[in-house]
C-alpha positions as CSV (number, residue, x, y, z in Angstrom):
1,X,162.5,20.6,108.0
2,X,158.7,21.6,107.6
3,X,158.6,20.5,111.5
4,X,161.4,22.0,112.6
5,X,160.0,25.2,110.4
6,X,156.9,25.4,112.3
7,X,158.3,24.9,115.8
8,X,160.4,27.8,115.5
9,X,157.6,30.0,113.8
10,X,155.1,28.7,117.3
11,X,158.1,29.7,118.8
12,X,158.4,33.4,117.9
13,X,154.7,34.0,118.1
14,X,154.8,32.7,121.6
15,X,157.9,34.6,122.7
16,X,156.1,38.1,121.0
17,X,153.2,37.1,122.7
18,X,155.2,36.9,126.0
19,X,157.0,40.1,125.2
20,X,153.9,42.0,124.8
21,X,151.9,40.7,127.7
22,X,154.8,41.7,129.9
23,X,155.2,45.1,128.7
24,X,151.8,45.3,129.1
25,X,152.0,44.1,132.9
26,X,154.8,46.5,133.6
27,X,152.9,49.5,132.3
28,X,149.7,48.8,134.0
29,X,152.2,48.4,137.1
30,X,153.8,51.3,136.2
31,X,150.4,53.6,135.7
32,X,149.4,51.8,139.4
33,X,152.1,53.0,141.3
34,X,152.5,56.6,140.3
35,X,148.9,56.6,141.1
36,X,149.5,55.6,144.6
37,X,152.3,57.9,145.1
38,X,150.4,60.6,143.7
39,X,147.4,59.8,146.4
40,X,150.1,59.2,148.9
41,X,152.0,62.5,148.5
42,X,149.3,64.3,147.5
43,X,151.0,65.9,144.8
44,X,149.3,68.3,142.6
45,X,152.0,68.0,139.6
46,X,152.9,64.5,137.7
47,X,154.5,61.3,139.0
48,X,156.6,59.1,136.2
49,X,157.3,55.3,137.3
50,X,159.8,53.4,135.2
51,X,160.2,50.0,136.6
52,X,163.2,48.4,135.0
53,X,164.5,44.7,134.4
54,X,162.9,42.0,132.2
55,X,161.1,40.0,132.2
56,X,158.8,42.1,135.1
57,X,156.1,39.0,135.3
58,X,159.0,37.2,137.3
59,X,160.4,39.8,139.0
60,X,156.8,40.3,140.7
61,X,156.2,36.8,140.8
62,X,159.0,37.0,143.1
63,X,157.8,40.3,144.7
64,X,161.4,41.6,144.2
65,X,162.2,44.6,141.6
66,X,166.0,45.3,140.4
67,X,165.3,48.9,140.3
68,X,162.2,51.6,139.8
69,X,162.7,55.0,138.8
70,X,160.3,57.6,140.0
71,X,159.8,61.4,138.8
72,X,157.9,63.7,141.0
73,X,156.6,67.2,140.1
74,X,155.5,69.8,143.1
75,X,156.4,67.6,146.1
76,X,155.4,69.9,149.0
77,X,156.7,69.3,151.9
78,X,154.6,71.1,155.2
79,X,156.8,72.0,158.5
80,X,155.9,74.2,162.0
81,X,153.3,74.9,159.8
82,X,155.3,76.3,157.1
83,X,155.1,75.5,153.8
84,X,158.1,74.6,150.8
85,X,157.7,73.1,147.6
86,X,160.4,70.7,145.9
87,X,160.2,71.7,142.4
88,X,161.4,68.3,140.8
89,X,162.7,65.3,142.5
90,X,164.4,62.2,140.7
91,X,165.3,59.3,142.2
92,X,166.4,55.5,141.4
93,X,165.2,52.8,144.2
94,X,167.0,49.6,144.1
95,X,166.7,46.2,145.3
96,X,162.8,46.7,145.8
97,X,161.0,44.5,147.8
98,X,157.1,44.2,146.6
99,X,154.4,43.9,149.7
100,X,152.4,41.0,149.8
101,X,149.2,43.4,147.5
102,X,151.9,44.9,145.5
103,X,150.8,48.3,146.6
104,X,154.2,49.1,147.6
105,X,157.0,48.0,148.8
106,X,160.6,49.1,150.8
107,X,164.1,49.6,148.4
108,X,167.3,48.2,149.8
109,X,168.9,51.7,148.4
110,X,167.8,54.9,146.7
111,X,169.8,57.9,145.2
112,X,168.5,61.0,143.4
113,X,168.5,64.4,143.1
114,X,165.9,67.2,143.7
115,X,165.5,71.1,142.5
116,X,164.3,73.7,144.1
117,X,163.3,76.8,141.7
118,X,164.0,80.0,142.4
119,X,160.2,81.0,142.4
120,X,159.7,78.4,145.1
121,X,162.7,79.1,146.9
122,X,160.5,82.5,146.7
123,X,157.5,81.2,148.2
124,X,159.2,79.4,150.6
125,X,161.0,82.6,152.4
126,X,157.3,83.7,153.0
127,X,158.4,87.3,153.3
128,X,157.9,88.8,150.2
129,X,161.7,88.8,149.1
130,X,162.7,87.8,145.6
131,X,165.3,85.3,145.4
132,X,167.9,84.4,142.2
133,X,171.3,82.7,141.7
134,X,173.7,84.1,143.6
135,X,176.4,84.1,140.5
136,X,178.4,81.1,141.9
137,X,177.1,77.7,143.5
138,X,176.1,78.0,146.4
139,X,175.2,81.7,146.9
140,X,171.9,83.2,146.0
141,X,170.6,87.0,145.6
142,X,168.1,87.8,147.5
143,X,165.8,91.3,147.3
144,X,163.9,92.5,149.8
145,X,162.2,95.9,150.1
146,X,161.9,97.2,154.0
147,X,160.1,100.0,156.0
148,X,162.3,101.4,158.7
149,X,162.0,104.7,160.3
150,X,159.0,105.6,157.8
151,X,161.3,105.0,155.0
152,X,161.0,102.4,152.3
153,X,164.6,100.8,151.2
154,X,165.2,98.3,149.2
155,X,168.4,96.2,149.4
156,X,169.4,93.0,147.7
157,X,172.1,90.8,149.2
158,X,174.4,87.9,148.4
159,X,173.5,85.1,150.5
160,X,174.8,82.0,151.3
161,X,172.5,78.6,150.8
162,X,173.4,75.9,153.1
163,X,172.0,72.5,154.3
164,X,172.0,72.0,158.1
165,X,170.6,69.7,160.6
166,X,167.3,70.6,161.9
167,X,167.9,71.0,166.2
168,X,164.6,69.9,167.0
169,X,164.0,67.0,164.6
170,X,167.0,64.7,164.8
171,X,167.9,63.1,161.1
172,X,165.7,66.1,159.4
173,X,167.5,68.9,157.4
174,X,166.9,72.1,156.7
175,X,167.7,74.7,153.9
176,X,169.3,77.8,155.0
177,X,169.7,81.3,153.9
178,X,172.0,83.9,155.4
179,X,173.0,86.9,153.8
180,X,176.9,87.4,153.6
181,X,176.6,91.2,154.4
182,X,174.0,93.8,154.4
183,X,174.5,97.4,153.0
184,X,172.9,99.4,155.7
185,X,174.7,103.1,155.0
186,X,175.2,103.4,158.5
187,X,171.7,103.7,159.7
188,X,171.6,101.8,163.0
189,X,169.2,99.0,163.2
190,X,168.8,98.7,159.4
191,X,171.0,95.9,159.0
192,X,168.7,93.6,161.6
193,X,165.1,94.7,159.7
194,X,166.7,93.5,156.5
195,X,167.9,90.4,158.1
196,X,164.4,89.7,159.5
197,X,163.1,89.5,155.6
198,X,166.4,87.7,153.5
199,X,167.6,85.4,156.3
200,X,165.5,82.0,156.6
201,X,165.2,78.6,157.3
202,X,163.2,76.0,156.0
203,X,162.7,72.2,156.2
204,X,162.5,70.6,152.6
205,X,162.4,66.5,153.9
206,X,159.0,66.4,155.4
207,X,157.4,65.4,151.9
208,X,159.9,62.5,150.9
209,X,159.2,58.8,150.7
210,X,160.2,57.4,154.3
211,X,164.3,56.8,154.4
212,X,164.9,59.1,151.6
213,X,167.1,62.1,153.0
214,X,169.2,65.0,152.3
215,X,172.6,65.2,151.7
216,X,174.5,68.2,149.8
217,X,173.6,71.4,148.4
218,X,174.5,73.3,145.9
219,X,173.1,76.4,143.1
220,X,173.4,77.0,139.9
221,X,171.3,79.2,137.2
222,X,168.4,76.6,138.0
223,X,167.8,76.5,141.7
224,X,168.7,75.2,144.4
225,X,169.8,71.7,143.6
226,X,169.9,68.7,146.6
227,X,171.2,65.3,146.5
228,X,169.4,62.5,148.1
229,X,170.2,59.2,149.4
230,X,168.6,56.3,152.0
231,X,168.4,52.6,152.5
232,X,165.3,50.7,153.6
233,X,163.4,53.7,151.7
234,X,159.5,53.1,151.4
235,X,157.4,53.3,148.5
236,X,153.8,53.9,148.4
237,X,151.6,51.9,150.3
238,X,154.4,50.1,152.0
């Protein structure tokens, strides 16, 4: 009994001792990543990395991951020179395939989801309008103050937020913004200058991970929220 005793107390200590080393390995993984994402993106806000499964020593052993999760803060993403800002992105990479340094790798899937504030829905128009929710999903309010005819107006609009396909990129997609109708109290011409500052496009893909794309759209009090989705999607390094 005494030998029996022992073998099963060698055998706890060893399996916490196993425990621990590979939580350890998957948080040093972990850190490693988001640090190479972070370089890769160039992000100026955080990156979380939660690699799932256990026991991880195996899984890399086998350079094959059941599923990371990744949270990015301030992904921008640069376009014809213009420049929009995903405010939060979360997504879940499946089936990940490590690369032979295990600074990356390629998922066999990914879904997710990413927001889009309203103050960098803002920045994004790049002419000086203020944008809100729009009251129900998928319109947005947007302000704009105008000089026409050396008069100052200022008019706010309900608009309607849409995701398109980009003409000149094929497989990129862009956000849209087109007011429904413009109050322009019969002053000819009004209704175009006040178009020129509310209505806008702008590409929001061009700072994802490689195979992760667009899909839907919506609003809410939030932002602007999109869905994502991919196969063969690239992580850092990869």
């Amino acid at each position: 009994m005494r030998f029996l005793r022992a073998i099963v107390i060698i055998g706890v200590i060893l399996g916490a001792l196993f425990v621990g080393a590979d939580r350890w390995a998957v948080n040093y993984a972990e850190n490693q990543l988001a640090d190479k994402i972070q370089s890769r993106q160039g992000l100026a806000g955080d990156v979380e990395v939660d690699i799932h499964g256990f026991p991880f020593l195996t899984q890399a052993l086998d350079h094959r991951l059941e599923r990371v999760d990744l949270v990015l803060t301030g992904v921008d993403a640069s376009a014809e020179g213009r420049k929009a800002r995903l405010t939060r992105l979360e997504a879940a990479f499946h089936d990940v395939t490590l690369n032979s340094d295990y600074t990356g790798g390629t998922a066999g899937r990914a879904e997710g989801e990413a927001l889009v504030s309203y103050a960098d829905l803002t920045a994004a128009s790049e002419t000086g309008v203020t944008v809100s929710y729009g009251g129900q999903p998928g319109k947005v309010k947007v302000s704009a103050t105008v000089d026409f005819l050396g008069r100052r107006f200022t008019r706010s609009v309900i608009s309607t937020v849409t995701l398109e396909d980009a003409k000149d990129s094929p497989g990129a997609k862009i956000v849209r913004v087109r007011a429904e109708e413009v109050p322009g109290e019969g002053i000819p011409g009004i209704e175009k200058v006040v178009r020129n500052k509310t209505d806008f496009d702008r590409r929001l893909d061009a700072g994802l991970p490689a195979g992760l794309r667009l899909s839907t759209l919506t609003s809410d009090e939030a932002g602007v929220h999109l869905a994502l989705t991919g196969t063969n999607v690239s992580l850092a390094g990869s």
